[in-house]
C-alpha positions as CSV (number, residue, x, y, z in Angstrom):
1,X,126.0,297.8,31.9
2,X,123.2,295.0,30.7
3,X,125.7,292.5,32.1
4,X,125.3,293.5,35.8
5,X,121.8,292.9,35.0
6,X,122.2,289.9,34.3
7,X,124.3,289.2,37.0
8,X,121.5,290.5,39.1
9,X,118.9,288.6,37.0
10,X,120.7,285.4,38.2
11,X,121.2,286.3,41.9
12,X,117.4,286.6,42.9
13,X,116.3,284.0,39.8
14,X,115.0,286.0,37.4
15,X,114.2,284.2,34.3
16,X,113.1,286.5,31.3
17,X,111.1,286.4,28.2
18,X,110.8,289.3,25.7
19,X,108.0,290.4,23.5
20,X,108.2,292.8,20.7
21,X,111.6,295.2,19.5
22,X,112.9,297.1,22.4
23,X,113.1,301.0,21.2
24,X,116.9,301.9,19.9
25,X,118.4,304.6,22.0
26,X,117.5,307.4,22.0
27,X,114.4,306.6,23.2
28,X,111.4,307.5,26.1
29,X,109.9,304.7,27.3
30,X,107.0,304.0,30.4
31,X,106.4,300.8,32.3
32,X,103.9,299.9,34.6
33,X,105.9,299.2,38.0
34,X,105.7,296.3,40.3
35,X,108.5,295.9,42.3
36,X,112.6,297.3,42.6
37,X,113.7,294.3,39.8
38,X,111.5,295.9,37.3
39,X,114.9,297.5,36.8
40,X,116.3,294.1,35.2
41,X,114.8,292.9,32.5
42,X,114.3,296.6,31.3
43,X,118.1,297.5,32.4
44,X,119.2,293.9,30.2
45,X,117.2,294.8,26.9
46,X,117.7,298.2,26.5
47,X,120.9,300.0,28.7
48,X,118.5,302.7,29.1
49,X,118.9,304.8,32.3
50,X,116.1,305.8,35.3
51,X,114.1,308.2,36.5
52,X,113.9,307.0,40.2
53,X,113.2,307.9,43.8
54,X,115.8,309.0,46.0
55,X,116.1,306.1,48.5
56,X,116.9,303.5,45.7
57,X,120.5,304.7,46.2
58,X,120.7,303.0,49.9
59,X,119.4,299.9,48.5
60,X,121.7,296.6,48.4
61,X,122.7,295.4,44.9
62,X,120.1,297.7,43.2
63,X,121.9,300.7,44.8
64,X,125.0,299.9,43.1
65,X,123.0,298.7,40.1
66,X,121.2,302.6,40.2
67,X,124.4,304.1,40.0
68,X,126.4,302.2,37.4
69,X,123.3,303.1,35.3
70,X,123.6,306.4,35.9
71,X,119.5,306.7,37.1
72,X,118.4,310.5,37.5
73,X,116.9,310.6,41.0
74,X,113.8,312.5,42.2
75,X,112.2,313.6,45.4
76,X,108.9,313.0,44.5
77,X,107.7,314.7,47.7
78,X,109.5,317.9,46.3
79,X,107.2,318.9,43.3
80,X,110.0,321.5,42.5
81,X,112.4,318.5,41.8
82,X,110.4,317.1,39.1
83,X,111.3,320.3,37.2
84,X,115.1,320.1,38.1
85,X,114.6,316.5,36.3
86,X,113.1,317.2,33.2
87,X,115.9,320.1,32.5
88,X,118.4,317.1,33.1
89,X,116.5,314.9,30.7
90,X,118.0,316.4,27.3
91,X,121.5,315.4,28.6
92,X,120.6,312.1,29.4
93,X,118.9,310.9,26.2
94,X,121.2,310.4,23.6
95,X,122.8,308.1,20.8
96,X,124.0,305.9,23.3
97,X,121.5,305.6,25.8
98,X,117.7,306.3,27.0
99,X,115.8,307.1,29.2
100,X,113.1,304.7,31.6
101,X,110.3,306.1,33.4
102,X,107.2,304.2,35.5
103,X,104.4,307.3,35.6
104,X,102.3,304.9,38.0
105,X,104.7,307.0,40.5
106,X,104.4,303.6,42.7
107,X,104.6,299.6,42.7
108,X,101.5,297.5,42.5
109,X,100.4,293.9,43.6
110,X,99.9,293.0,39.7
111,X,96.4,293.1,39.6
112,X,96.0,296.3,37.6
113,X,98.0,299.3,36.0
114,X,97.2,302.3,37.8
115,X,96.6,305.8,36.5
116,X,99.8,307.3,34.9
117,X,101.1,310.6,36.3
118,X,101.5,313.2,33.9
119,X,104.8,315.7,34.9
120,X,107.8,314.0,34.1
121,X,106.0,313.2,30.3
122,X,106.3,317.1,30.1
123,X,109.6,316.7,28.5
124,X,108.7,314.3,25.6
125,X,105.2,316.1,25.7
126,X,106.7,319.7,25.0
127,X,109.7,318.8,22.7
128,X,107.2,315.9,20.8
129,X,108.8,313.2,21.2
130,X,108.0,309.8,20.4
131,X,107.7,308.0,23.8
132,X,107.4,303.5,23.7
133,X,105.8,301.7,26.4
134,X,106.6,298.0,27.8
135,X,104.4,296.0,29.8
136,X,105.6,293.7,32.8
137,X,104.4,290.9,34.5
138,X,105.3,288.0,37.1
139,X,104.8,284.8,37.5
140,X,106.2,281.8,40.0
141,X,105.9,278.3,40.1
142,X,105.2,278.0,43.9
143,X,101.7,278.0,44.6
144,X,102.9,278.6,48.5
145,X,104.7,281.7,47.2
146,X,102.8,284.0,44.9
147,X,104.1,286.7,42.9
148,X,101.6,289.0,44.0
149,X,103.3,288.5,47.4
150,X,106.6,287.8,46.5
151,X,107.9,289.3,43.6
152,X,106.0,292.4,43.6
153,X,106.2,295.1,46.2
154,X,103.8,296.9,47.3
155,X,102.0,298.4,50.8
156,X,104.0,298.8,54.0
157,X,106.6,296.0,53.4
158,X,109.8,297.1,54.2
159,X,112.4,296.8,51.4
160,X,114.9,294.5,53.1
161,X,111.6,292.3,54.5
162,X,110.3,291.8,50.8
163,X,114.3,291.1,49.7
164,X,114.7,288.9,51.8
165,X,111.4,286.9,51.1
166,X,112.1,287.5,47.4
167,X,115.4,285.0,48.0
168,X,113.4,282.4,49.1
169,X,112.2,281.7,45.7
170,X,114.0,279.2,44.0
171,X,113.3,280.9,40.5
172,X,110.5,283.1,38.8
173,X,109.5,284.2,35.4
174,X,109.7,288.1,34.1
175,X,107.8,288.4,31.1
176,X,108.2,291.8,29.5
177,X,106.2,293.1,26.1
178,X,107.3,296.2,24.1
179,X,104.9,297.8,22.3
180,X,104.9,297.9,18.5
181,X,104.3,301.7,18.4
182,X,105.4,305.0,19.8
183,X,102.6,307.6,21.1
184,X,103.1,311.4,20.6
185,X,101.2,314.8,21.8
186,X,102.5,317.9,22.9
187,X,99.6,317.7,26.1
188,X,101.1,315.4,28.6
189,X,98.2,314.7,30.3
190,X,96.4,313.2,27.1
191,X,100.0,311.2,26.4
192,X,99.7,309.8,29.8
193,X,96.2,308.6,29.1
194,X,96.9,307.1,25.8
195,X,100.6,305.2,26.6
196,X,98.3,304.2,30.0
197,X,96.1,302.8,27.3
198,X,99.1,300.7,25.6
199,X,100.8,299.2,28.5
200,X,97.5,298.4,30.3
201,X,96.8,296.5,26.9
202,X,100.1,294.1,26.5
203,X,99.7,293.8,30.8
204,X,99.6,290.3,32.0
205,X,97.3,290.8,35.7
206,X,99.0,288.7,38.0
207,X,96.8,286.3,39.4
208,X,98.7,284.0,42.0
């Protein structure tokens, strides 16, 4: 459903640029994550599906969006329920569709990409396969409204407070990079180092 995404893209004024092929289903692809709408331009240019926390489904507009997309949803308090996702993963990667996952297990302010977490690359880890990474990054063109603040979310800002703020911005620019290359290696934690490697590389710190 790439259209709802763009529907959604136009609601909160999302304009987006694209760098580099985005990978041909099936594929296993990382992002850094900065905020709920990192969902869009990913969502537009590849119809892949989620691996996302459980409260995204309570969520206005990205709730709905979350279903229609069919995201698999974790408790990542639960370390059990990451393995009750990764046995769902085969399903869900296929001809038609792949699958999205941001290992940083958390949103940032854009200054940096943090450490990537290793379990839920067991899957492409153990069955070797080739996993692409995309970098995104923010920018506005209101100096009184910064995309640090604004855009991304991050610390104890309440989803509704930051949505809510995020409206009062006339428009803003998503620019997201695809790598040129696919990583593989049956140990997960050395394929979490090495795609952190990639997408910190194409990463555009945001500054404002």
């Amino acid at each position: 459903m790439p259209v709802f995404g763009r529907v959604l893209a136009y609601i909160v004024g999302m304009n987006i640029s694209k760098s580099g092929p985005a990978p041909d289903a099936p594929f296993f692809l990382v992002a850094n994550h900065l905020s709920y709408i990192d969902i869009i331009p990913l969502w537009i240019h590849t119809g892949g599906t989620f691996i996302a926390k459980n409260e995204i489904k309570d969520w206005p507009f990205f709730g709905i969006a979350a279903k229609l997309a069919g995201i698999l949803f974790i408790d990542r308090e639960n370390k059990k329920d990451i393995s009750r996702v990764n046995s769902l993963l085969d399903n869900a990667m296929n001809k038609y569709q792949g699958i999205i996952l941001f290992p940083e297990g958390t949103s940032t302010n854009g200054k940096e990409v943090l450490p990537f977490h290793a379990p839920l690359l067991q899957f492409p880890a153990v069955e070797e396969i080739p996993v692409s990474c995309a970098s995104i990054s923010y920018s506005t063109n209101d100096e009184t409204k910064p995309a640090s603040q604004y855009v991304c979310w991050w610390g104890d800002k309440t989803f509704f407070s930051h949505f809510f703020d995020l409206l009062k911005i006339k428009s803003f620019d998503a620019k997201i990079v695809f790598g040129d290359k696919k990583v593989t290696d049956k140990n997960r934690k050395k394929l979490a180092k090495v795609l952190h490697q990639k997408v910190e590389a194409n990463f555009i710190p945001i500054d404002n």
